[in-house]
Jmol script that loads the backbone (N, CA, C; Angstrom):
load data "model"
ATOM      1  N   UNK A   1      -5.001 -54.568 -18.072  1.00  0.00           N
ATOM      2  CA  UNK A   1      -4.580 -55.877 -18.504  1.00  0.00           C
ATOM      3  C   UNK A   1      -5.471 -56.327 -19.650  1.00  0.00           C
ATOM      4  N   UNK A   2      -5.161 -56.305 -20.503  1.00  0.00           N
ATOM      5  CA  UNK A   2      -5.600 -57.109 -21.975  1.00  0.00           C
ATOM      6  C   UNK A   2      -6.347 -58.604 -21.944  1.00  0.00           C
ATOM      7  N   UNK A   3      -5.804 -59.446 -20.870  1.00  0.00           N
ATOM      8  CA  UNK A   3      -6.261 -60.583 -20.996  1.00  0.00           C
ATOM      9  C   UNK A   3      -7.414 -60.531 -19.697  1.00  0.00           C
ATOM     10  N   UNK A   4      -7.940 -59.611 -19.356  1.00  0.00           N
ATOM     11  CA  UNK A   4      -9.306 -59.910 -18.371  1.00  0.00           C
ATOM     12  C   UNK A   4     -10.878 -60.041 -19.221  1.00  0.00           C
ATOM     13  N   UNK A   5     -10.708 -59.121 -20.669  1.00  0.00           N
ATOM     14  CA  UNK A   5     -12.074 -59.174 -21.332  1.00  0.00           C
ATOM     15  C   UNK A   5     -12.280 -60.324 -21.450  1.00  0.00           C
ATOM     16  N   UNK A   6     -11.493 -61.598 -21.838  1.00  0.00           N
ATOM     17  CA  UNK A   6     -11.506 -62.790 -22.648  1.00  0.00           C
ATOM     18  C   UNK A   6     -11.718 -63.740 -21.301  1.00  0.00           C
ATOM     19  N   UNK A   7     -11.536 -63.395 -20.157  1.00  0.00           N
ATOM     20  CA  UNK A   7     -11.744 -64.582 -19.012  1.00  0.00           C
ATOM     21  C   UNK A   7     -13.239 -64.034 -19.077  1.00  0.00           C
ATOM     22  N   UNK A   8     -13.748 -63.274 -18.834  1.00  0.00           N
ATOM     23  CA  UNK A   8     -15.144 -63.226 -18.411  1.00  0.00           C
ATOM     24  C   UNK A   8     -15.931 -63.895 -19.250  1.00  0.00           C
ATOM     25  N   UNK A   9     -16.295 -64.543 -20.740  1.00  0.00           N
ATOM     26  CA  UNK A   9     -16.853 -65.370 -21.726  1.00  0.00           C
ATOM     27  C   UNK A   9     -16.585 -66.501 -21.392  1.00  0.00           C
ATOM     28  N   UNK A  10     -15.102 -66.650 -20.719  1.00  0.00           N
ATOM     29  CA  UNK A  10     -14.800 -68.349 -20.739  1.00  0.00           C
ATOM     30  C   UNK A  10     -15.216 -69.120 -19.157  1.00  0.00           C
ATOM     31  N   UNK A  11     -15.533 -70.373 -19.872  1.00  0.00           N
ATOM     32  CA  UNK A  11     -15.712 -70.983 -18.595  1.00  0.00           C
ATOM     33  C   UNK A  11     -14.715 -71.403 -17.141  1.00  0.00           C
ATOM     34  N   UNK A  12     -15.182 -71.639 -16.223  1.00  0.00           N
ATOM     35  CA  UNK A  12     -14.065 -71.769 -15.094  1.00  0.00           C
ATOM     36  C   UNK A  12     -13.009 -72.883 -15.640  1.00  0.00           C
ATOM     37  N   UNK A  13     -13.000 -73.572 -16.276  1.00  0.00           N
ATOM     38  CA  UNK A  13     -12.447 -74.830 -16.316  1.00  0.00           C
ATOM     39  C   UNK A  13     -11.374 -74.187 -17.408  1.00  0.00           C
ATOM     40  N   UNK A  14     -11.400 -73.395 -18.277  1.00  0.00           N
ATOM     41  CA  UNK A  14     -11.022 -72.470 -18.810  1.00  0.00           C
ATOM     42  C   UNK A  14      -9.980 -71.872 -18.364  1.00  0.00           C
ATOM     43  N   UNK A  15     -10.346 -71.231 -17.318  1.00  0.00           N
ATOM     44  CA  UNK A  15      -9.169 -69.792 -16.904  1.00  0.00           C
ATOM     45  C   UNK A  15      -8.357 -70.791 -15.896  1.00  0.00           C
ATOM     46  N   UNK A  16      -9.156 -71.985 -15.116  1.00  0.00           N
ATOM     47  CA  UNK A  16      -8.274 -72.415 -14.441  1.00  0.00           C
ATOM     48  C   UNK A  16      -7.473 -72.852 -14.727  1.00  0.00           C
ATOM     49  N   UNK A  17      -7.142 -73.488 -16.076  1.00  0.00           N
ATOM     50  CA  UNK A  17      -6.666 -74.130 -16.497  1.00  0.00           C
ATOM     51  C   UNK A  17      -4.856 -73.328 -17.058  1.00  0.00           C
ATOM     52  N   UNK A  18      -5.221 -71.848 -17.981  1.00  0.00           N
ATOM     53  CA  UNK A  18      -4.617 -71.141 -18.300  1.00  0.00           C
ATOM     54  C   UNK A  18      -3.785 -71.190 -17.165  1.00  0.00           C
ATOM     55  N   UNK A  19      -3.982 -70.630 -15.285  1.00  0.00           N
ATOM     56  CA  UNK A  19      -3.244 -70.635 -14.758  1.00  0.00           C
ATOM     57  C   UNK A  19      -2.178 -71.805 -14.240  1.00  0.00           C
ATOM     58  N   UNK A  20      -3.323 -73.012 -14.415  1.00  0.00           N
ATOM     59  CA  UNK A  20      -2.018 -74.091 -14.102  1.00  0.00           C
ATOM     60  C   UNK A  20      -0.767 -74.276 -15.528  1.00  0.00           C
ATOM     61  N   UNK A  21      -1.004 -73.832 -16.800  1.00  0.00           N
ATOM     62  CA  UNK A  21      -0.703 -73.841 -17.780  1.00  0.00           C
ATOM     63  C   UNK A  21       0.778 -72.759 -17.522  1.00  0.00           C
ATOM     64  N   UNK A  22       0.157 -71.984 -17.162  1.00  0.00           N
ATOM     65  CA  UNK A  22       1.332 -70.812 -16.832  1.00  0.00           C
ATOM     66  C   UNK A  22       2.405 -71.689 -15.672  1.00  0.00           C
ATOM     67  N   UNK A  23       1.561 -71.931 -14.655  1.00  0.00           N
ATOM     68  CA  UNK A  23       2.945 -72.110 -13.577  1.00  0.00           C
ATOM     69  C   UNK A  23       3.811 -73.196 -13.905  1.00  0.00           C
ATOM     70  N   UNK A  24       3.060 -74.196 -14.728  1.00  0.00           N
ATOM     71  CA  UNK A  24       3.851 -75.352 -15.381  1.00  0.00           C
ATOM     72  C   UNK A  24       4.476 -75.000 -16.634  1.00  0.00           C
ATOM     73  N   UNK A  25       4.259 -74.305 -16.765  1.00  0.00           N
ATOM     74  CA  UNK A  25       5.766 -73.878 -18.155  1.00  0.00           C
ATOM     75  C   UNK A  25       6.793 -72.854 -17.263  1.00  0.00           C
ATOM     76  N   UNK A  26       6.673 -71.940 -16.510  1.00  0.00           N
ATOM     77  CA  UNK A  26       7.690 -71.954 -15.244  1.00  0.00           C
ATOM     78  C   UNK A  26       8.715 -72.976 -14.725  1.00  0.00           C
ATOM     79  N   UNK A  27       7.829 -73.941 -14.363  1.00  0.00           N
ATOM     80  CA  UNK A  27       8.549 -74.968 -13.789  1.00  0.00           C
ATOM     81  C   UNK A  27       9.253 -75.670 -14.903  1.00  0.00           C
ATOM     82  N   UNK A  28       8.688 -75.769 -15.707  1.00  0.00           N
ATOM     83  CA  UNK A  28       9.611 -76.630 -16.826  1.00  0.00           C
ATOM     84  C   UNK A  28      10.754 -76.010 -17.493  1.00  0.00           C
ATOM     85  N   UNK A  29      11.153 -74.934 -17.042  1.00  0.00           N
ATOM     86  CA  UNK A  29      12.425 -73.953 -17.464  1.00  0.00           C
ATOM     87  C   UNK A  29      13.293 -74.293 -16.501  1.00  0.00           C
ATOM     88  N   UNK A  30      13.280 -75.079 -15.425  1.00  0.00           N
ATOM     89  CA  UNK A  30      14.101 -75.019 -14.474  1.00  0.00           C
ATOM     90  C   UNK A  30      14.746 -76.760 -14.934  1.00  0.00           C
ATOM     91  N   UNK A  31      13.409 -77.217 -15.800  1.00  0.00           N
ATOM     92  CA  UNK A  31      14.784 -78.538 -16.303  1.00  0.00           C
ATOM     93  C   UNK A  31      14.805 -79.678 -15.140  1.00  0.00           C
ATOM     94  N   UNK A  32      14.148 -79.438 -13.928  1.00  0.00           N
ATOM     95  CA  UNK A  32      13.871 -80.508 -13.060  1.00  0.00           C
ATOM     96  C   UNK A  32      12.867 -80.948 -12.879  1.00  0.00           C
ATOM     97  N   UNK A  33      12.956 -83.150 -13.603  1.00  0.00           N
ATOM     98  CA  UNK A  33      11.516 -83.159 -13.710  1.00  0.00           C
ATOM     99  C   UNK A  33      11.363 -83.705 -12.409  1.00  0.00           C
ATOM    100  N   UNK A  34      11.906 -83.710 -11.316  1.00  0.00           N
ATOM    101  CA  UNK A  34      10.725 -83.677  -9.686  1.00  0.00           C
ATOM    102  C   UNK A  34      10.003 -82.743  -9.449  1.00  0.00           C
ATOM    103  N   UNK A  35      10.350 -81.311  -9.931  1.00  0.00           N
ATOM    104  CA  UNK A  35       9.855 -80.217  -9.392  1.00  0.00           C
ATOM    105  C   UNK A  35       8.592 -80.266 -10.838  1.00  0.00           C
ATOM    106  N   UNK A  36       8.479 -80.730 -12.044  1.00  0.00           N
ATOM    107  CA  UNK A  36       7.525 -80.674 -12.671  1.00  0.00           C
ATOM    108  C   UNK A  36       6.370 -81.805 -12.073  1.00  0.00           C
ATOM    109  N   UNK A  37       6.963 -82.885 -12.075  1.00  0.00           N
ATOM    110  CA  UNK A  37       5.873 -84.195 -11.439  1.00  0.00           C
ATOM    111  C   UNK A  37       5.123 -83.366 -10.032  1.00  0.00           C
ATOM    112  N   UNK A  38       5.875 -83.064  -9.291  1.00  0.00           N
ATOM    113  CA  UNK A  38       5.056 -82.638  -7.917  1.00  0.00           C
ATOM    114  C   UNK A  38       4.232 -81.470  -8.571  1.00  0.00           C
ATOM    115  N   UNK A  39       4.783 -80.687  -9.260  1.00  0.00           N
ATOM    116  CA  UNK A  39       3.148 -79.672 -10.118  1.00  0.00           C
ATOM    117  C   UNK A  39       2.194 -80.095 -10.446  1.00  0.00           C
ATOM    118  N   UNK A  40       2.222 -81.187 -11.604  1.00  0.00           N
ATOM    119  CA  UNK A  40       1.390 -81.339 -12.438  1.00  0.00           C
ATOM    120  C   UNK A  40       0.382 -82.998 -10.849  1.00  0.00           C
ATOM    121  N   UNK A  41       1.127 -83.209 -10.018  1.00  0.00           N
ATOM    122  CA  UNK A  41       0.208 -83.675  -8.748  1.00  0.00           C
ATOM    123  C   UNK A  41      -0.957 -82.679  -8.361  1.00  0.00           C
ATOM    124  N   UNK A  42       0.313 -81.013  -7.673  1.00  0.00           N
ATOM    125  CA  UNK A  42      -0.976 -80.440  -7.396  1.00  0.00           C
ATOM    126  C   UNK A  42      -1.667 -79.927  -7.754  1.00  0.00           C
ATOM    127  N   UNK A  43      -1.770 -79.605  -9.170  1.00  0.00           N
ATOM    128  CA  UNK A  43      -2.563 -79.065 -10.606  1.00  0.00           C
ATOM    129  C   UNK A  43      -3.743 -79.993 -10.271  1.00  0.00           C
ATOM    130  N   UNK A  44      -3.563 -81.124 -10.645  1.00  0.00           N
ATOM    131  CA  UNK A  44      -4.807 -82.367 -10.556  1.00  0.00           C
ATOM    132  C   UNK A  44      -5.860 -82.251  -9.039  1.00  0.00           C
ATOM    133  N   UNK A  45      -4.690 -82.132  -8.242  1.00  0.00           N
ATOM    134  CA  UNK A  45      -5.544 -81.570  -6.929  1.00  0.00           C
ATOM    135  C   UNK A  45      -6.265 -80.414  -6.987  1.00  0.00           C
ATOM    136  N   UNK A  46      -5.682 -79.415  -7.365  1.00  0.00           N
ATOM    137  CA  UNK A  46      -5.949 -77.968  -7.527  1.00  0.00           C
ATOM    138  C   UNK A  46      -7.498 -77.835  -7.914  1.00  0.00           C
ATOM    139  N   UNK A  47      -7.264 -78.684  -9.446  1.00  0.00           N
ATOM    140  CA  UNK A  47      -8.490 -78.861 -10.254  1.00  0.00           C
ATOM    141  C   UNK A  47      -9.685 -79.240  -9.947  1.00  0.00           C
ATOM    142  N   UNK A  48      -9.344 -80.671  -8.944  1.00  0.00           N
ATOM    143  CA  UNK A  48     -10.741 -81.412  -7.860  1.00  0.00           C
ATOM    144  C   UNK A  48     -11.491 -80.014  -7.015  1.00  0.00           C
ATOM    145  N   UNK A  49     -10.312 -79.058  -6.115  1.00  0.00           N
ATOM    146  CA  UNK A  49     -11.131 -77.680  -5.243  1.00  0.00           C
ATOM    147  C   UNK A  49     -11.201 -77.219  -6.299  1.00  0.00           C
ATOM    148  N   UNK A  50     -10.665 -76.720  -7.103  1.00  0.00           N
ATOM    149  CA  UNK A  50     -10.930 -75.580  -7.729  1.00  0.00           C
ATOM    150  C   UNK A  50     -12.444 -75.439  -8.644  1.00  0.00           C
ATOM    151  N   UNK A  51     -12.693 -76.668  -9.562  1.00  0.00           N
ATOM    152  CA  UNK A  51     -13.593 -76.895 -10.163  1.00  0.00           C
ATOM    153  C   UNK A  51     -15.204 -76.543  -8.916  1.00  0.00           C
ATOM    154  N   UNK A  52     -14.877 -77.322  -8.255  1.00  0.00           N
ATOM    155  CA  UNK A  52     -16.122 -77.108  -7.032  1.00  0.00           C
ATOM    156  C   UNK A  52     -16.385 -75.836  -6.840  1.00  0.00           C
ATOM    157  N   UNK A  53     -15.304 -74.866  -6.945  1.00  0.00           N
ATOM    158  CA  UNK A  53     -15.496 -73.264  -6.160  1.00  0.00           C
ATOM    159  C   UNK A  53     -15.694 -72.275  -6.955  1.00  0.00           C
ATOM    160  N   UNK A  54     -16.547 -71.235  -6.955  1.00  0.00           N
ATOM    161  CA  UNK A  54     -16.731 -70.628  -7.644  1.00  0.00           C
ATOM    162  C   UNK A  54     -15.652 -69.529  -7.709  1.00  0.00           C
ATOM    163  N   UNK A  55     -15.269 -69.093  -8.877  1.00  0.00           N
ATOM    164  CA  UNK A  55     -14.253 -68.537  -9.564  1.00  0.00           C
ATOM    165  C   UNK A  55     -14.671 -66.696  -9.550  1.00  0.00           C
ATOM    166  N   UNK A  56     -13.481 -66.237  -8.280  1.00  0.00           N
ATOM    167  CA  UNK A  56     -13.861 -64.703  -8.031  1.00  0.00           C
ATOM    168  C   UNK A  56     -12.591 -64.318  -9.622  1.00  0.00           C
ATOM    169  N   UNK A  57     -14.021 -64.137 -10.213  1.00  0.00           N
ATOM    170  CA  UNK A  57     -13.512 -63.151 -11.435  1.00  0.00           C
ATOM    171  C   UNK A  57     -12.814 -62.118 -11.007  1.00  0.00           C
ATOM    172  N   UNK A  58     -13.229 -61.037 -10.605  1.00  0.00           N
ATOM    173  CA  UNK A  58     -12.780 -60.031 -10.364  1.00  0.00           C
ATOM    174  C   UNK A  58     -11.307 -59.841  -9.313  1.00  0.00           C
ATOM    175  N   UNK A  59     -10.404 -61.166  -8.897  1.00  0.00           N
ATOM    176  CA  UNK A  59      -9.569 -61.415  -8.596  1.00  0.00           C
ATOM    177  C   UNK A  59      -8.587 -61.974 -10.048  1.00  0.00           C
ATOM    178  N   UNK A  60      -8.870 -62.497 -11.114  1.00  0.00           N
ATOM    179  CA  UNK A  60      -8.426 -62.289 -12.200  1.00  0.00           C
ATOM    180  C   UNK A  60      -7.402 -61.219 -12.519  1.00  0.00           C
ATOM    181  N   UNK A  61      -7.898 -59.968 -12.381  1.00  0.00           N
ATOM    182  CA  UNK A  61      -7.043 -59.098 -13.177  1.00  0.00           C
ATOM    183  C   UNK A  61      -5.822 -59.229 -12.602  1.00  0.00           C
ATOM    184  N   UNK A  62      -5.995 -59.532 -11.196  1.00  0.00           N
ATOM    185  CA  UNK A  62      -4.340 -59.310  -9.931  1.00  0.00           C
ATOM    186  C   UNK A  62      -3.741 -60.401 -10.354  1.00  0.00           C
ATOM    187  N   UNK A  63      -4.352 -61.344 -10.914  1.00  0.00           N
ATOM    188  CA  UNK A  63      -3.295 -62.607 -10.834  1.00  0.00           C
ATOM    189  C   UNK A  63      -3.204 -62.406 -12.355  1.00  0.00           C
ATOM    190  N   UNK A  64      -3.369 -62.236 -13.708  1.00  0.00           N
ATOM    191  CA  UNK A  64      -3.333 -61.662 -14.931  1.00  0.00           C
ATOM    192  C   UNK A  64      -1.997 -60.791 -14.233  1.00  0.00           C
ATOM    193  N   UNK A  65      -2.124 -59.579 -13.581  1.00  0.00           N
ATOM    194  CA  UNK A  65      -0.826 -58.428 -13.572  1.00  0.00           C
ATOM    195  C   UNK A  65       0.268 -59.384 -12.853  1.00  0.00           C
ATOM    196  N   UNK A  66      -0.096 -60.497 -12.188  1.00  0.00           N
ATOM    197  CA  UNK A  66       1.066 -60.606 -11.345  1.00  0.00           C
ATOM    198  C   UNK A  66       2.058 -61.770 -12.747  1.00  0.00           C
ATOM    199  N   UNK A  67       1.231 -62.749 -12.962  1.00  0.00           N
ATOM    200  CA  UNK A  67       1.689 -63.385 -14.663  1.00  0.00           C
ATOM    201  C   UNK A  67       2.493 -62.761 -15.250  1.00  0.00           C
ATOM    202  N   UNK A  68       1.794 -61.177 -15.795  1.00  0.00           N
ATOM    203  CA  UNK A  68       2.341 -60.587 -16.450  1.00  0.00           C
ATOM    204  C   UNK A  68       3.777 -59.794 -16.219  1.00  0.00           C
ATOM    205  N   UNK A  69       4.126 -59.730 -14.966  1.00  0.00           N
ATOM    206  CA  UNK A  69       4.766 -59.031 -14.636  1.00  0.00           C
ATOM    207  C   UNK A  69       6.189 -59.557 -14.195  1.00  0.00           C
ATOM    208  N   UNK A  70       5.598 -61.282 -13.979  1.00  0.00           N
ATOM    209  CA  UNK A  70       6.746 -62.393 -13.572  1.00  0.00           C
ATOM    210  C   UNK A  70       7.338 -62.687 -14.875  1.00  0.00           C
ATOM    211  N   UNK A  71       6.925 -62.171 -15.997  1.00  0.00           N
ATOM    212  CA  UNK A  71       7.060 -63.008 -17.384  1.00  0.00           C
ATOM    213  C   UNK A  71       8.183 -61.737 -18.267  1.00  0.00           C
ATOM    214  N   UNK A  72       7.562 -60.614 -17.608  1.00  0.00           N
ATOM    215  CA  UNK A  72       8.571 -59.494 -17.951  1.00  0.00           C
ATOM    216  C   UNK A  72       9.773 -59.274 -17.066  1.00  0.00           C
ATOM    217  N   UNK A  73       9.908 -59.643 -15.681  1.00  0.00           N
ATOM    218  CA  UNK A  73      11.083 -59.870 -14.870  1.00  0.00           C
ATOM    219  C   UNK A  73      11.890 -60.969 -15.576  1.00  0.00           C
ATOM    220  N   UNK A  74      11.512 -61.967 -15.945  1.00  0.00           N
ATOM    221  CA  UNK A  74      12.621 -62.828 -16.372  1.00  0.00           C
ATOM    222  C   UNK A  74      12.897 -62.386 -17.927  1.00  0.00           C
ATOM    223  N   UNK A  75      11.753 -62.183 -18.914  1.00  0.00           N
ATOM    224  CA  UNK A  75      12.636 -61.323 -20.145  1.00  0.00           C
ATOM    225  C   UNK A  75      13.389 -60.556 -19.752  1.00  0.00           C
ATOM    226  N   UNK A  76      13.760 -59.676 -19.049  1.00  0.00           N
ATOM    227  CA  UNK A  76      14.429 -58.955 -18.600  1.00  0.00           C
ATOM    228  C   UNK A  76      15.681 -59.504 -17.457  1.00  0.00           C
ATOM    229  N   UNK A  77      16.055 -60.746 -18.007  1.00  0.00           N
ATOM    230  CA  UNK A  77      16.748 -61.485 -16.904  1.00  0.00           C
ATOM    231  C   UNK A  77      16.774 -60.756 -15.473  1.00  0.00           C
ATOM    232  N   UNK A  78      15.996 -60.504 -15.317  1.00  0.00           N
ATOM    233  CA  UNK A  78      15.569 -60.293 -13.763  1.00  0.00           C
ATOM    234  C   UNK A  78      15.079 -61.428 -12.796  1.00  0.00           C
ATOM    235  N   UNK A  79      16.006 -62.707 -12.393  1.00  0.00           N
ATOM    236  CA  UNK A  79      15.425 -63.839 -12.059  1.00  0.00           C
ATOM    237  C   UNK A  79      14.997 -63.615 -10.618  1.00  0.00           C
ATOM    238  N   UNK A  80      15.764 -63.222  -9.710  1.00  0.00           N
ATOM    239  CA  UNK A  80      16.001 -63.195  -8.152  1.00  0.00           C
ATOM    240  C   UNK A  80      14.253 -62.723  -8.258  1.00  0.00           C
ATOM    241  N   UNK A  81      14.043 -61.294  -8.883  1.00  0.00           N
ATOM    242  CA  UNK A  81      13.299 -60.672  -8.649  1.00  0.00           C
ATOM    243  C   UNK A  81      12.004 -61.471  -9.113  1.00  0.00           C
ATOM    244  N   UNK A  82      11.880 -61.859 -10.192  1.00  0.00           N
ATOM    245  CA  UNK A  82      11.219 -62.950 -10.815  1.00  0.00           C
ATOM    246  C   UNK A  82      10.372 -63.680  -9.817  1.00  0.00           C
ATOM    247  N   UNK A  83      11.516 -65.126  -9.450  1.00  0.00           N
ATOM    248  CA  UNK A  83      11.743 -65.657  -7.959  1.00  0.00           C
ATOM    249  C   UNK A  83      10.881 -65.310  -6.861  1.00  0.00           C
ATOM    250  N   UNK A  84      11.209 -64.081  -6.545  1.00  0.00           N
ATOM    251  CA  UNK A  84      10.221 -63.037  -5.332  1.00  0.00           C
ATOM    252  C   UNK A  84       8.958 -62.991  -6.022  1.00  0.00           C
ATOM    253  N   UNK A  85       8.692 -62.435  -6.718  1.00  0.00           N
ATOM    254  CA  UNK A  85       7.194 -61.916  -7.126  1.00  0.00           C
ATOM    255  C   UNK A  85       6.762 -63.290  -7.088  1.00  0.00           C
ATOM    256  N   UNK A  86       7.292 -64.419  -8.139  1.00  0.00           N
ATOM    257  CA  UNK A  86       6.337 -65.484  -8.008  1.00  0.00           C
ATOM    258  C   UNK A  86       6.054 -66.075  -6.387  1.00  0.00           C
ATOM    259  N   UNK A  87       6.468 -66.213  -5.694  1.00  0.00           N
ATOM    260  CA  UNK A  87       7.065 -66.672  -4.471  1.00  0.00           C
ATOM    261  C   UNK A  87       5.513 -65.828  -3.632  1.00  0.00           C
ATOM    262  N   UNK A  88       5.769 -64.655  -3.888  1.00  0.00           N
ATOM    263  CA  UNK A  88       4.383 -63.924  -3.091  1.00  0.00           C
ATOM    264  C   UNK A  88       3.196 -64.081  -3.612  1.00  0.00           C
ATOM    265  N   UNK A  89       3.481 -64.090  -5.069  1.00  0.00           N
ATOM    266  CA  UNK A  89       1.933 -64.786  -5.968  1.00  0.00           C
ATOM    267  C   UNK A  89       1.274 -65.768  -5.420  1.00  0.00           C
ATOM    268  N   UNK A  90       2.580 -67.262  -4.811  1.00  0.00           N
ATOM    269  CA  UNK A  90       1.704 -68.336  -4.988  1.00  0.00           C
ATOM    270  C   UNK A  90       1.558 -68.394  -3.505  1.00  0.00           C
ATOM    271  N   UNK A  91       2.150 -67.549  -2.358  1.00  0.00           N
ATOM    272  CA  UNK A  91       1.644 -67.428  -0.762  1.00  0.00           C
ATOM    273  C   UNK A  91       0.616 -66.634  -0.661  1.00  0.00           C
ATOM    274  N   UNK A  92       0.291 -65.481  -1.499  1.00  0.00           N
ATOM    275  CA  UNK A  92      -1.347 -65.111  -1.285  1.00  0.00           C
ATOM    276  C   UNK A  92      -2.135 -66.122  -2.171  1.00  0.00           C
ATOM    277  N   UNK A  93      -1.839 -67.082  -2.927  1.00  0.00           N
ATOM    278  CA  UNK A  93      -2.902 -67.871  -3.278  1.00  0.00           C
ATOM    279  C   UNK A  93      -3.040 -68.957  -1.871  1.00  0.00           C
ATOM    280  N   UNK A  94      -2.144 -69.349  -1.697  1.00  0.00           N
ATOM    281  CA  UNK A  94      -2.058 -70.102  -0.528  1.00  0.00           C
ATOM    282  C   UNK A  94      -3.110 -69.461   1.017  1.00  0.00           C
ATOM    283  N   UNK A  95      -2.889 -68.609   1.105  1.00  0.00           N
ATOM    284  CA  UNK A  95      -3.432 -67.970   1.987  1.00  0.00           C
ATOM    285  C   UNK A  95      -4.496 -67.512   1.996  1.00  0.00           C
ATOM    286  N   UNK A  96      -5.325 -67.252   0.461  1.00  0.00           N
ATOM    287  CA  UNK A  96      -6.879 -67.383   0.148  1.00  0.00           C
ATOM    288  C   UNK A  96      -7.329 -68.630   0.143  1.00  0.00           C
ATOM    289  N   UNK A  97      -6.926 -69.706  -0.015  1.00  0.00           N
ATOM    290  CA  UNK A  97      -7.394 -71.244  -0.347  1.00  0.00           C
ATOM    291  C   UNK A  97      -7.371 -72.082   1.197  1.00  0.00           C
ATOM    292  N   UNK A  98      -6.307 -71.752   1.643  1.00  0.00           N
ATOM    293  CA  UNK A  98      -6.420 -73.004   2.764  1.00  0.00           C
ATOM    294  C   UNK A  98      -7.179 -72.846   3.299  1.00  0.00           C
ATOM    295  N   UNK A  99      -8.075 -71.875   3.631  1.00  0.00           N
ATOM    296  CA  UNK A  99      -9.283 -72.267   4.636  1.00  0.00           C
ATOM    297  C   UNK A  99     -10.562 -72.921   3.790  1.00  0.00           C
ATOM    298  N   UNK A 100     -10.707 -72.749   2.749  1.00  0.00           N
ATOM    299  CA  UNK A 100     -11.525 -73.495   2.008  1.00  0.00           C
ATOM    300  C   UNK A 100     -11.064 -74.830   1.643  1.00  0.00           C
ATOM    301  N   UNK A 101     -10.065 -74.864   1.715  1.00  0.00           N
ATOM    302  CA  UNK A 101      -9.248 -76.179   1.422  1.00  0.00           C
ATOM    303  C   UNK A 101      -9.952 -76.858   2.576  1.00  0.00           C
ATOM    304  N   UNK A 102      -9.423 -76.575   3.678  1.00  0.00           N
ATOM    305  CA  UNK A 102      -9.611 -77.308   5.286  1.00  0.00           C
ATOM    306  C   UNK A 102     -10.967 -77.504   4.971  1.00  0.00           C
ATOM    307  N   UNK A 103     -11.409 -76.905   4.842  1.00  0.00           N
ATOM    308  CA  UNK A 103     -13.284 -76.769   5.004  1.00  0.00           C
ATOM    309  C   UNK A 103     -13.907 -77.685   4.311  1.00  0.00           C
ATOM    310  N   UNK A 104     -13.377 -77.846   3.161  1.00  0.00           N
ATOM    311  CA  UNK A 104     -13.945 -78.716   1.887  1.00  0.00           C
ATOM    312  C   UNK A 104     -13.544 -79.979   2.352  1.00  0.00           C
ATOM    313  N   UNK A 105     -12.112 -80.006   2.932  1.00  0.00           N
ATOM    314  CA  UNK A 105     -11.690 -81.460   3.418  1.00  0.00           C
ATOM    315  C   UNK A 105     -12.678 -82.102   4.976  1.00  0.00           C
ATOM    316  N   UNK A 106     -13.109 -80.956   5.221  1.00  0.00           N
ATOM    317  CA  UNK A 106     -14.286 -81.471   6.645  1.00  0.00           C
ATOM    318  C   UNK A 106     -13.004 -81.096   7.709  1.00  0.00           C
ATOM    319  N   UNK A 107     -12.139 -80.721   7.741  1.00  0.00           N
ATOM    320  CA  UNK A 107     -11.109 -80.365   9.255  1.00  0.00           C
ATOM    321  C   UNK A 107     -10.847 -78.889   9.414  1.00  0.00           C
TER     322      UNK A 107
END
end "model"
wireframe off; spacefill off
backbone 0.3
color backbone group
């Protein structure tokens, strides 16, 4: 992946940012602005944990290939499939975070 040399120089606030950048131009192809407002909510949330936590670089490249790979399914009008990949992208993010989530929240 091409874009991992350039995260390691930049700061967290940086790469985090790139990724909320990505999923919100996703969402904004779909043309519904509820489904953009409730993003750009949990972006802002995202940002409060995320900023606090230190940033496993070396989890980068997987989420870089998975970007990359959601971005070539839909050039390739491949949506369904698209759809899926993103769909598992953002349940293993889900599934690395909530316990730090809980934790950070004190429950």
């Amino acid at each position: 992946m091409h874009c991992l040399p350039r995260f390691r120089a930049r700061p967290n606030e940086t790469i985090l940012g790139h990724g909320a950048t990505f999923h919100e131009s996703l969402v904004a192809m779909s043309n519904n602005p509820f489904f953009t407002m409730a993003l750009e909510r949990v972006n802002r949330m995202r940002r409060l944990l995320e900023y606090r936590a230190k940033v496993d670089r070396a989890r980068l490249k997987a989420e870089c290939g998975d970007h990359l790979r959601i971005l070539s399914l839909l050039e390739a009008e491949r949506v369904i499939e698209a759809s899926e990949h993103l769909r598992r992208h953002l349940q293993d993010a889900r599934d690395r975070k909530a316990p730090k989530t809980r934790a950070w929240a004190g429950g």
